[in-house]
LOMAR-150576 format. One record per atom (N, C-alpha, C, O): y, z, x; residue number from 0; atom name; chain. Coordinates in nm, 3 decimals. Atoms other than C-alpha are relative to their C-alpha. Layout:
BEGIN
[[Y; Z; X]; NUM; CA; A]
...
REM end
This chain:
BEGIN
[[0.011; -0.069; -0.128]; 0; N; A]
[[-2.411; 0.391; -1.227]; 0; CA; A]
[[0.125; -0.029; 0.082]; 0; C; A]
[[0.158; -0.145; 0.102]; 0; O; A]
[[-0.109; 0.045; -0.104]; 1; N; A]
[[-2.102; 0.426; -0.990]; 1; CA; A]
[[-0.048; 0.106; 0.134]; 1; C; A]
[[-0.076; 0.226; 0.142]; 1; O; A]
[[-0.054; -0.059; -0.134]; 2; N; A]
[[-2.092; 0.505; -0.647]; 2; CA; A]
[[0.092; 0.049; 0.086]; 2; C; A]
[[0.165; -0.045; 0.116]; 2; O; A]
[[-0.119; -0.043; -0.029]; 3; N; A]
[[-1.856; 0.668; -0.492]; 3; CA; A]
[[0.031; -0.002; 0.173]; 3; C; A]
[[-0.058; 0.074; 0.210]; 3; O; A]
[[-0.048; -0.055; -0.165]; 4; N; A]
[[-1.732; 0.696; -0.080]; 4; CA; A]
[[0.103; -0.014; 0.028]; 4; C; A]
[[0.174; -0.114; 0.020]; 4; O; A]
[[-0.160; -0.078; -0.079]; 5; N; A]
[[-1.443; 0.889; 0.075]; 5; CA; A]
[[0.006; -0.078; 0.126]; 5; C; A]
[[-0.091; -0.126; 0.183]; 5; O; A]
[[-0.034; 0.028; -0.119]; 6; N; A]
[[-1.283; 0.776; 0.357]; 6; CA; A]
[[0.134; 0.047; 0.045]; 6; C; A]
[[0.222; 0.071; -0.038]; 6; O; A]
[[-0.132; -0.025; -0.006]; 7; N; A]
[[-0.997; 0.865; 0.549]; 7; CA; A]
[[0.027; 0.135; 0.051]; 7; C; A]
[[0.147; 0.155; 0.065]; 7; O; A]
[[0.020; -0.152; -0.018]; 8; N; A]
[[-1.047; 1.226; 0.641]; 8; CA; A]
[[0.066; -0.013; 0.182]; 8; C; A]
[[0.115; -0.116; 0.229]; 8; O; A]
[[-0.016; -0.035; -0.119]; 9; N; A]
[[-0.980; 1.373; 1.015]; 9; CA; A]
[[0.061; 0.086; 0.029]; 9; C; A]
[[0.063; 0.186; -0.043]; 9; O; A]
[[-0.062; -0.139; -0.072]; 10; N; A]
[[-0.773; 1.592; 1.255]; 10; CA; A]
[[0.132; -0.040; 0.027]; 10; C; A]
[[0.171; -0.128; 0.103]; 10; O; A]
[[-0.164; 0.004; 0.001]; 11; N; A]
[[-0.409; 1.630; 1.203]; 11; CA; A]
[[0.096; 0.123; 0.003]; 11; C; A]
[[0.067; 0.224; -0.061]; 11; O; A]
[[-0.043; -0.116; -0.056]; 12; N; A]
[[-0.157; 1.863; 1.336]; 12; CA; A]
[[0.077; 0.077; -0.164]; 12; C; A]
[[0.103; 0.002; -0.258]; 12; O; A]
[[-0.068; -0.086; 0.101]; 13; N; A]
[[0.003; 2.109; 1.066]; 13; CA; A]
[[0.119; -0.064; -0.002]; 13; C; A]
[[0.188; -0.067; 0.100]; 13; O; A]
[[-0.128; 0.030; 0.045]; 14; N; A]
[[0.299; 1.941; 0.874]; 14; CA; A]
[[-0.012; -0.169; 0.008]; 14; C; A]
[[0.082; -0.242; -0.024]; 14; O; A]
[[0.017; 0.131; 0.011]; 15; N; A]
[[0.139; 1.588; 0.918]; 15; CA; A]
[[-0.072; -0.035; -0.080]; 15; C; A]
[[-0.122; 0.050; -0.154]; 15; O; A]
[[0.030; 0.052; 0.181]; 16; N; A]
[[0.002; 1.350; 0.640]; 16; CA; A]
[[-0.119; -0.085; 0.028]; 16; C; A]
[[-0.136; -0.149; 0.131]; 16; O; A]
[[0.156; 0.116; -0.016]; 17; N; A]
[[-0.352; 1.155; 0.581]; 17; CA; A]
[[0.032; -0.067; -0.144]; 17; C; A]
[[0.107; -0.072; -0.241]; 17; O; A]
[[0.021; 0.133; 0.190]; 18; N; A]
[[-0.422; 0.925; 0.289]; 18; CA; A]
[[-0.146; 0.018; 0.014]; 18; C; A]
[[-0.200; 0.022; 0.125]; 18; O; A]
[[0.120; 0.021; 0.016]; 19; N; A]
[[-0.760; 0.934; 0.160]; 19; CA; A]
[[-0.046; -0.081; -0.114]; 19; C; A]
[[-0.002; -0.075; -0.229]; 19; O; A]
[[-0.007; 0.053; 0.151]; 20; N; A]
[[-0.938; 0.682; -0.039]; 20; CA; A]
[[-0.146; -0.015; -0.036]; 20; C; A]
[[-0.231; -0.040; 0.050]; 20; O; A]
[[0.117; 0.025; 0.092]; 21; N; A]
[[-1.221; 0.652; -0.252]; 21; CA; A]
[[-0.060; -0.108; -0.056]; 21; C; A]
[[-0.031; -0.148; -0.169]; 21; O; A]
[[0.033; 0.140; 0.062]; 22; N; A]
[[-1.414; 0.343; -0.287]; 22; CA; A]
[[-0.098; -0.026; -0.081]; 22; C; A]
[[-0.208; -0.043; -0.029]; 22; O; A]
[[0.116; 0.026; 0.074]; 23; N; A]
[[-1.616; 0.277; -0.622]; 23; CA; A]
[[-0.077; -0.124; 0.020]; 23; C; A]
[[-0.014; -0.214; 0.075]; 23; O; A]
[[0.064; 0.105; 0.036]; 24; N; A]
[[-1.885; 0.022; -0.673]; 24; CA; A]
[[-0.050; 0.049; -0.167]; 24; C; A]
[[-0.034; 0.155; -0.228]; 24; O; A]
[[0.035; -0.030; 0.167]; 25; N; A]
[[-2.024; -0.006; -1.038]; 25; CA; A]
[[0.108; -0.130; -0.106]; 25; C; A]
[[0.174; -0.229; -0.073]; 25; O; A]
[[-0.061; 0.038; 0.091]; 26; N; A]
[[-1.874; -0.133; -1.316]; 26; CA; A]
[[0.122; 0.073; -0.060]; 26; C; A]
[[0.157; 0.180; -0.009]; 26; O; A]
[[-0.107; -0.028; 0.027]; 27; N; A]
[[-1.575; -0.085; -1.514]; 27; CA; A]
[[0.061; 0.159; 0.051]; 27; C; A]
[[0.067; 0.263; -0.016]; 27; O; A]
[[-0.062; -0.102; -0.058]; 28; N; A]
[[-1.411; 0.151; -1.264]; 28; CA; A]
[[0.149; 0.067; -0.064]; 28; C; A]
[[0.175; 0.180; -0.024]; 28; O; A]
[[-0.139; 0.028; 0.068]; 29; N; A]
[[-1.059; 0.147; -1.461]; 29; CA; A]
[[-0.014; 0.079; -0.137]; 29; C; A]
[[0.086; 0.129; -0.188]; 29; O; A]
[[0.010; -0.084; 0.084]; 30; N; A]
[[-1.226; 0.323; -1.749]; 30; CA; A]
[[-0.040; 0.146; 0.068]; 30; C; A]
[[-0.101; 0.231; 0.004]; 30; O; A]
[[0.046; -0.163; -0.036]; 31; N; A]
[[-1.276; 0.646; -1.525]; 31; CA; A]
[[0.075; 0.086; 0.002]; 31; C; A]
[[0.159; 0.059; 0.088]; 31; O; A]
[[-0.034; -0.111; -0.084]; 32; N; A]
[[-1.141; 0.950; -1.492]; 32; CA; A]
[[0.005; 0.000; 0.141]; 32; C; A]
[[-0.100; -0.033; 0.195]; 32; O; A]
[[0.061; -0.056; -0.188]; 33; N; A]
[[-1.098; 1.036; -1.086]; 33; CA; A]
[[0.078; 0.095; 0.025]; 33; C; A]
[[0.188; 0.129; -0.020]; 33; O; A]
[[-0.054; -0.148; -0.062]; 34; N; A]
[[-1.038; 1.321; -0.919]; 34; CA; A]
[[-0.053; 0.047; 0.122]; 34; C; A]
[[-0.170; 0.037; 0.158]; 34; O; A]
[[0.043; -0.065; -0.115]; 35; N; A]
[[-1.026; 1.492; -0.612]; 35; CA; A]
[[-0.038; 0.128; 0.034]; 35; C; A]
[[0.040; 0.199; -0.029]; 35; O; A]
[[0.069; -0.166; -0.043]; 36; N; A]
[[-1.201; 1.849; -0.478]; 36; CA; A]
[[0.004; 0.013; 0.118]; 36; C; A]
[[-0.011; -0.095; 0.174]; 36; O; A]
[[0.051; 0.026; -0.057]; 37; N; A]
[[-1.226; 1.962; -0.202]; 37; CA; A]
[[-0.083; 0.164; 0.008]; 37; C; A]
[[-0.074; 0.247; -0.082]; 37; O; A]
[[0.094; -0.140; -0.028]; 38; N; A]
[[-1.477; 2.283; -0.043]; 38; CA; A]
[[0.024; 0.009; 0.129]; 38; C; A]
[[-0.017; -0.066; 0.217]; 38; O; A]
[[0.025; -0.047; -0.175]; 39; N; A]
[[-1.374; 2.481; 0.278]; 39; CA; A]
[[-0.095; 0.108; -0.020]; 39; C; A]
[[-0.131; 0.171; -0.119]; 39; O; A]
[[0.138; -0.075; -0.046]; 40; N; A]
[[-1.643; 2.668; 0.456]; 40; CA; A]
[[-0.012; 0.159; -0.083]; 40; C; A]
[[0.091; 0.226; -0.092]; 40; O; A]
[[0.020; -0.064; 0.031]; 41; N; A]
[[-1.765; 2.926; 0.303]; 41; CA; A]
[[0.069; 0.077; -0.154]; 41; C; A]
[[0.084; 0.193; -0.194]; 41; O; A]
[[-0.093; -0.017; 0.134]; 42; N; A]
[[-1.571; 2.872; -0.043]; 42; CA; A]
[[-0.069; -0.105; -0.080]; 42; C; A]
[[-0.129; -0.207; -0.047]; 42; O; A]
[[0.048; 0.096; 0.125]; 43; N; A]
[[-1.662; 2.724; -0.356]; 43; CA; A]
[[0.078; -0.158; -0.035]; 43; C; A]
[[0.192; -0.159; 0.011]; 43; O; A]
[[-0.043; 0.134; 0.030]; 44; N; A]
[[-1.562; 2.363; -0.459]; 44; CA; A]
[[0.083; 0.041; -0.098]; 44; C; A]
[[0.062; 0.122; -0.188]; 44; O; A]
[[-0.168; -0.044; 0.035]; 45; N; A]
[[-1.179; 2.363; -0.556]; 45; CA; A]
[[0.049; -0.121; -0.103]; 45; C; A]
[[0.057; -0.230; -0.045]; 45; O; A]
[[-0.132; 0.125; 0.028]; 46; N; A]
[[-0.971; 2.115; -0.797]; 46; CA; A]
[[0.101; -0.015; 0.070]; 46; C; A]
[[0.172; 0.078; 0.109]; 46; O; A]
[[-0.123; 0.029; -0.086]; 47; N; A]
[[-0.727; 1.938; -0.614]; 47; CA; A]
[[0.126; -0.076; -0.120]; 47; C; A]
[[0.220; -0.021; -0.177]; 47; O; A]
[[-0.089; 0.056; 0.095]; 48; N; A]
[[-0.561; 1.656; -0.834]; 48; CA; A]
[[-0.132; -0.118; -0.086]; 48; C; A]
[[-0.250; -0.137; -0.057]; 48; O; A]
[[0.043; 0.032; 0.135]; 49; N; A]
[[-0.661; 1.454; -1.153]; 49; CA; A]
[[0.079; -0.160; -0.028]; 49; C; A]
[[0.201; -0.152; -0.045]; 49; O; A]
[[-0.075; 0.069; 0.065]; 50; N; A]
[[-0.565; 1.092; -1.251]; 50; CA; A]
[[-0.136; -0.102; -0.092]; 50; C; A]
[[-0.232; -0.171; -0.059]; 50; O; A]
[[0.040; 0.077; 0.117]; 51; N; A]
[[-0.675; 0.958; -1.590]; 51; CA; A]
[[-0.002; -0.131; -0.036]; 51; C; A]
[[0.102; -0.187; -0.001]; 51; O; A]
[[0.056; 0.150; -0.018]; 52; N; A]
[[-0.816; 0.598; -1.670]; 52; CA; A]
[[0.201; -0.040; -0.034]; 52; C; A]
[[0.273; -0.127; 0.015]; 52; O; A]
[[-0.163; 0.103; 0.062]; 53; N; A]
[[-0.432; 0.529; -1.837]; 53; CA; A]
[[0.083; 0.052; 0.107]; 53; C; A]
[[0.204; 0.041; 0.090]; 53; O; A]
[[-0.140; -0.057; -0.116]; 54; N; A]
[[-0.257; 0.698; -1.494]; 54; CA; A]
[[0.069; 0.112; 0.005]; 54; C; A]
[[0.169; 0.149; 0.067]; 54; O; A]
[[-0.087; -0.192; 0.054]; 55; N; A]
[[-0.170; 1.047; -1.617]; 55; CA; A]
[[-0.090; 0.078; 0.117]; 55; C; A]
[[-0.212; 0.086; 0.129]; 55; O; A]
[[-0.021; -0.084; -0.130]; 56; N; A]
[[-0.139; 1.259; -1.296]; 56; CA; A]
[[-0.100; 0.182; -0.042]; 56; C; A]
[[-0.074; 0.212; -0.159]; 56; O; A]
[[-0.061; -0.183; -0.044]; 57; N; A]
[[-0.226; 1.678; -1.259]; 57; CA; A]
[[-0.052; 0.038; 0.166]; 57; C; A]
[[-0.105; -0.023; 0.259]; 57; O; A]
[[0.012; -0.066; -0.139]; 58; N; A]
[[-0.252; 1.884; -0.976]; 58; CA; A]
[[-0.012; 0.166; -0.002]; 58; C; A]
[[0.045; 0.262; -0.054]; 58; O; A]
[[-0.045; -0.199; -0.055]; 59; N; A]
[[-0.296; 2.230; -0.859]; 59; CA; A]
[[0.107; -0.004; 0.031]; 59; C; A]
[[0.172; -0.108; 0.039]; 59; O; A]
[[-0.106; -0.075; -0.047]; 60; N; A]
[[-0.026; 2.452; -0.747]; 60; CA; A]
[[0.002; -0.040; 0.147]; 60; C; A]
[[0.091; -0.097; 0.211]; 60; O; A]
[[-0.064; 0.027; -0.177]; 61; N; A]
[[-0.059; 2.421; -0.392]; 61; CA; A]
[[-0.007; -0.136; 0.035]; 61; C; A]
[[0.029; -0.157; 0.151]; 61; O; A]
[[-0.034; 0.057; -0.067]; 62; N; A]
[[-0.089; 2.066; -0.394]; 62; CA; A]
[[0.086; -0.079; -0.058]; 62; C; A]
[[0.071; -0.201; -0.043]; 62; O; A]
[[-0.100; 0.083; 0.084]; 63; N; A]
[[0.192; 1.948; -0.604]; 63; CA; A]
[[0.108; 0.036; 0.090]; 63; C; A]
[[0.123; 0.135; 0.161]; 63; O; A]
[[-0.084; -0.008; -0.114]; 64; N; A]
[[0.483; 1.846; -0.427]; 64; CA; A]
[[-0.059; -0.008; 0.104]; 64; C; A]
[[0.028; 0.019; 0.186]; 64; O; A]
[[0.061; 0.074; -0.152]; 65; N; A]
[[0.261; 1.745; -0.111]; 65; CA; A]
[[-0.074; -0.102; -0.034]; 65; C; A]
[[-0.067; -0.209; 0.026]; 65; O; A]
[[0.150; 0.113; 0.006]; 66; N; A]
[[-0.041; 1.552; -0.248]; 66; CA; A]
[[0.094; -0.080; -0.155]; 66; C; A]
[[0.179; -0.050; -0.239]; 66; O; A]
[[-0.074; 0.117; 0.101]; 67; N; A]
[[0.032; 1.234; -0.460]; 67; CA; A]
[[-0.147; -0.094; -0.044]; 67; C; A]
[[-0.156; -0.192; 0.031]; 67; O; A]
[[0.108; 0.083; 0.085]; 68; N; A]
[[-0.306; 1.063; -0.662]; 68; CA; A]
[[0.034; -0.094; -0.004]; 68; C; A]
[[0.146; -0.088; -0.053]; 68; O; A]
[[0.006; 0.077; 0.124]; 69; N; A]
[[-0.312; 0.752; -0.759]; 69; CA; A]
[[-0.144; -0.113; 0.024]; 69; C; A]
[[-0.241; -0.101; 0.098]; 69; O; A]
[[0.111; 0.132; -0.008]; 70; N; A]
[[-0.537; 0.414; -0.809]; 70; CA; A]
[[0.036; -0.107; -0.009]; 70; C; A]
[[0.143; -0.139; -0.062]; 70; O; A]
[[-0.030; 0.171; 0.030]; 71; N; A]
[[-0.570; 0.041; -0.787]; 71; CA; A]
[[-0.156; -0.067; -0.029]; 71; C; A]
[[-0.256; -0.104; 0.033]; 71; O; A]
[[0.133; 0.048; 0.070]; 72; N; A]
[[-0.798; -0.058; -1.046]; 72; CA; A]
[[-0.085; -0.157; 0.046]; 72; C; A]
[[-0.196; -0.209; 0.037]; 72; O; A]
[[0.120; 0.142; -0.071]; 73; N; A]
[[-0.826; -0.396; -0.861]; 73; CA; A]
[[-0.037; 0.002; 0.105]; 73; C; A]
[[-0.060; -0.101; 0.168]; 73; O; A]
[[0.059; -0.054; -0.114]; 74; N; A]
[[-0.935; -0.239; -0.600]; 74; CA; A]
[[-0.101; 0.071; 0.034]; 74; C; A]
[[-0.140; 0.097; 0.148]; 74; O; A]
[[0.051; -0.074; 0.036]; 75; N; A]
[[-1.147; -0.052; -0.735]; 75; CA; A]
[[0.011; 0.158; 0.100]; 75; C; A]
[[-0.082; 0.195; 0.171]; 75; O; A]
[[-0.044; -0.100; -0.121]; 76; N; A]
[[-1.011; 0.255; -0.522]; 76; CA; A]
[[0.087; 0.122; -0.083]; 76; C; A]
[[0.144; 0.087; -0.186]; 76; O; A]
[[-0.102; -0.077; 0.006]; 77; N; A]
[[-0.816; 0.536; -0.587]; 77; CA; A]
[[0.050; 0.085; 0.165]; 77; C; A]
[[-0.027; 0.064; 0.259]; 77; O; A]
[[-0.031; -0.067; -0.117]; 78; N; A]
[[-0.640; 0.757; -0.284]; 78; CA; A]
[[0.116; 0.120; -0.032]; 78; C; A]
[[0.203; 0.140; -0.117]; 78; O; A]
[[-0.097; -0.154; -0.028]; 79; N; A]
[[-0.470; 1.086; -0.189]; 79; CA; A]
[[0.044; -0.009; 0.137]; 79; C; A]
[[0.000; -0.013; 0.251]; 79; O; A]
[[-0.094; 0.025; -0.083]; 80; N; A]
[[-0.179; 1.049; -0.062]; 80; CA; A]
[[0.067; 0.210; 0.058]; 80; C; A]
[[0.135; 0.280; -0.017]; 80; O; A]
[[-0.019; -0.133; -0.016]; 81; N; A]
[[-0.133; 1.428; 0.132]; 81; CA; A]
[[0.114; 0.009; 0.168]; 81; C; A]
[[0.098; -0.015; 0.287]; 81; O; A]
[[-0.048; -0.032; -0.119]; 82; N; A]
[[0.138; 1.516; 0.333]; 82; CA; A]
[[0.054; 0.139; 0.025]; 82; C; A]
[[0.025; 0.226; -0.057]; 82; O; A]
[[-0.035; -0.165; 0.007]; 83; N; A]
[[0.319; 1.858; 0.479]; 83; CA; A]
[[-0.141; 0.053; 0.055]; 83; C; A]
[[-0.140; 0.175; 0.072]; 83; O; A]
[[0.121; -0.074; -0.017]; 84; N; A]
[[-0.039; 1.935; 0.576]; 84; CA; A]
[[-0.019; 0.112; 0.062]; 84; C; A]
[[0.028; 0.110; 0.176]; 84; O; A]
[[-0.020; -0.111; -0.042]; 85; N; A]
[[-0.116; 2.308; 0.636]; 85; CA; A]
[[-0.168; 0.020; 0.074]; 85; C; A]
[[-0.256; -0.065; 0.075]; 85; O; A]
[[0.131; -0.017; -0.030]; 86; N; A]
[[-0.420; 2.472; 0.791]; 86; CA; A]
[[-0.075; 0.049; -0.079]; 86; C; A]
[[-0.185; 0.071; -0.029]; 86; O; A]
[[0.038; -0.047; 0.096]; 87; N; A]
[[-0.518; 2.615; 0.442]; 87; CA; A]
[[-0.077; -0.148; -0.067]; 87; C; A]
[[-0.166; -0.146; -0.153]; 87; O; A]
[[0.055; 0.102; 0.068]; 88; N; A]
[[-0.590; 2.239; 0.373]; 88; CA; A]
[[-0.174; -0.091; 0.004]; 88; C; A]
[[-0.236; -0.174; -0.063]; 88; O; A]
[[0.061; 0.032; -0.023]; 89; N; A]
[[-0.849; 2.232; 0.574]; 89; CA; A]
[[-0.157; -0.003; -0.066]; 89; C; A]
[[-0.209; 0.104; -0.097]; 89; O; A]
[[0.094; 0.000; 0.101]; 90; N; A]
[[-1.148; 2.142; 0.393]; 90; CA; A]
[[-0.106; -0.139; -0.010]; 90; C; A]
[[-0.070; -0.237; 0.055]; 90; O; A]
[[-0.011; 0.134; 0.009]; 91; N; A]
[[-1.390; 1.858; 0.282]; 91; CA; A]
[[0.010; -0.048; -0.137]; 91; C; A]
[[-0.028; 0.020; -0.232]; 91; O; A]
[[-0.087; 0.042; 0.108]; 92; N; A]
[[-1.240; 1.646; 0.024]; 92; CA; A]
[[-0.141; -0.074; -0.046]; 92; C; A]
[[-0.211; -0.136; 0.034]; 92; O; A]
[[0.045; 0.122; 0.103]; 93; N; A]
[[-1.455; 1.466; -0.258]; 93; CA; A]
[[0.063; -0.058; -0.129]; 93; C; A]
[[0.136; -0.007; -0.214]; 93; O; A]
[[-0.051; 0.047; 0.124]; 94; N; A]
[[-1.393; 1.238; -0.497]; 94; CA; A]
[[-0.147; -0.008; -0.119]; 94; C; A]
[[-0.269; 0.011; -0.119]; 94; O; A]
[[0.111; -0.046; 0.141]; 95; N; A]
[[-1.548; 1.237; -0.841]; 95; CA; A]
[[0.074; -0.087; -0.113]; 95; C; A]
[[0.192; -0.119; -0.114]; 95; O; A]
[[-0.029; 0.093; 0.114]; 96; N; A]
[[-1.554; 1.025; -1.172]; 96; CA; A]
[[-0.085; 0.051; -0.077]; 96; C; A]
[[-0.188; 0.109; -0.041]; 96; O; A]
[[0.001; -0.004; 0.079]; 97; N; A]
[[-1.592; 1.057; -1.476]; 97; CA; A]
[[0.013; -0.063; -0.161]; 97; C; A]
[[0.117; -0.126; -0.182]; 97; O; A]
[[-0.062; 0.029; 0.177]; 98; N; A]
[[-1.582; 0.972; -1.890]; 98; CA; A]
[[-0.088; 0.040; -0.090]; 98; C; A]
[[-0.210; 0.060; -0.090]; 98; O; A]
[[0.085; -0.075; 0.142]; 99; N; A]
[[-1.660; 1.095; -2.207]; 99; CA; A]
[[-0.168; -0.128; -0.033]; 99; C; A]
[[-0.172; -0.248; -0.063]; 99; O; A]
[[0.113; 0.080; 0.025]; 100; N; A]
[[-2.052; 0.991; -2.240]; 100; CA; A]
[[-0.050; -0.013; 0.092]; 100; C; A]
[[-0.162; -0.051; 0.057]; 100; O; A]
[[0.006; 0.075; -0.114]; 101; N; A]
[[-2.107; 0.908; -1.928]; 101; CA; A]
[[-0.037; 0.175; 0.151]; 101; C; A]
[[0.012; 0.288; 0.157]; 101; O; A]
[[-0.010; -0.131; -0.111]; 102; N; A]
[[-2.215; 1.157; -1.599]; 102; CA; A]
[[0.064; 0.001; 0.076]; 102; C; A]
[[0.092; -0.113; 0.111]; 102; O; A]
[[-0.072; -0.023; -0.137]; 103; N; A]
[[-2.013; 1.287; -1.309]; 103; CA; A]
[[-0.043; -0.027; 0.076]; 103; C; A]
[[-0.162; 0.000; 0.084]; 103; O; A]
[[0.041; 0.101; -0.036]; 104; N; A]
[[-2.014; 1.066; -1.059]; 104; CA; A]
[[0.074; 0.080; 0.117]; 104; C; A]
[[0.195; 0.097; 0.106]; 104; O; A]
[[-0.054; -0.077; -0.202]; 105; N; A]
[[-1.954; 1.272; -0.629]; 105; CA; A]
[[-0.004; -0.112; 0.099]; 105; C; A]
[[-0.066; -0.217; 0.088]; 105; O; A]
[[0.022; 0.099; -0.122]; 106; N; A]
[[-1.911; 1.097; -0.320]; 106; CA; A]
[[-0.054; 0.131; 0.111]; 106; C; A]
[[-0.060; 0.254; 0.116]; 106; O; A]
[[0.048; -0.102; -0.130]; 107; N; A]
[[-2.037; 1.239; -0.020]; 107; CA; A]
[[0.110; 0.118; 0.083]; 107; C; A]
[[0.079; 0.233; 0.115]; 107; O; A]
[[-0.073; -0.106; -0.032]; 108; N; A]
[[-1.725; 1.397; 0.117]; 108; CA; A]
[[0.066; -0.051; 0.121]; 108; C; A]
[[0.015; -0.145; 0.182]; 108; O; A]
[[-0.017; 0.083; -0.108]; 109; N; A]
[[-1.503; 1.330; 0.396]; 109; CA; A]
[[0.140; 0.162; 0.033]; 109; C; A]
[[0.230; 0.223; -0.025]; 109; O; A]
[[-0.093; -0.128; -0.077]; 110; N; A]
[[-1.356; 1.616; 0.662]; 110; CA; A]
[[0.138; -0.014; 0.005]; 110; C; A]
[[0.187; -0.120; 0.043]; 110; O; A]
[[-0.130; 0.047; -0.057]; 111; N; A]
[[-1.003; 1.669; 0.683]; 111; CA; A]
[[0.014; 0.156; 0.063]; 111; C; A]
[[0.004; 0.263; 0.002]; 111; O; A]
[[-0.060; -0.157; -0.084]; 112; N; A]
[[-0.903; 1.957; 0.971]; 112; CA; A]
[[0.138; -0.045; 0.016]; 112; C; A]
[[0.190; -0.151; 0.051]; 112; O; A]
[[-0.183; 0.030; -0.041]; 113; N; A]
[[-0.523; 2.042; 0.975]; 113; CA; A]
[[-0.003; 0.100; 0.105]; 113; C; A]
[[-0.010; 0.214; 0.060]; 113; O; A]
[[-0.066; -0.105; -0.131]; 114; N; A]
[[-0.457; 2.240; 1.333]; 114; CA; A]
[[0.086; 0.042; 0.000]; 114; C; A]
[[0.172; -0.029; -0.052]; 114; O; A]
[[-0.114; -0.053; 0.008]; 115; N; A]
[[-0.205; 2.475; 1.376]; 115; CA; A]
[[0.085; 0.006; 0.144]; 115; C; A]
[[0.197; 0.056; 0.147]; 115; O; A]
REM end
């Protein structure tokens, strides 16, 4: 069983940067998959970016070159590092885990509004 909660979210002007991070409980967090989503209003839940238990990165298109993944397995944490922020970004972000065998693992979600 892992748990998952976002933090880090809020209200930031267009072209400014948040960090968001994701704090597991559970066990061997370091063997997960994580990844970020997020869902603005009235839109379906989006891939954002992707980093794999060994550190291998992806990303969408719109957020490569702004948004930066990563983790600290002794931290059990990962975070999204997002800057440049537009008002298209606005959304709420979850994180999510994963591994082969094993179920997908959501956090609750955490707002980020970019103002223009």
């Amino acid at each position: 069983q892992v748990q998952l909660v976002e933090s880090g979210g809020g209200l930031v002007q267009a072209g400014g940067s948040l960090r968001l991070s994701c704090a597991a409980s559970g066990r061997a967090f370091s063997t997960y998959a994580m990844g970020w989503y997020r869902q603005a209003p009235g839109k379906q839940r989006e891939f954002v970016a992707r980093i794999t238990s060994g550190g291998s990165t992806n990303y969408t298109d719109t957020a490569k070159g702004r948004f930066t993944i990563s983790r600290d397995n002794a931290k059990n944490t990962m975070y999204l590092q997002m800057n440049s922020l537009k008002p298209e970004d606005t959304a709420v972000y979850f994180c999510e885990a994963d591994r082969l065998g094993d179920y997908v693992y959501w956090g609750q979600g955490t707002q980020v509004t970019v103002s223009s």
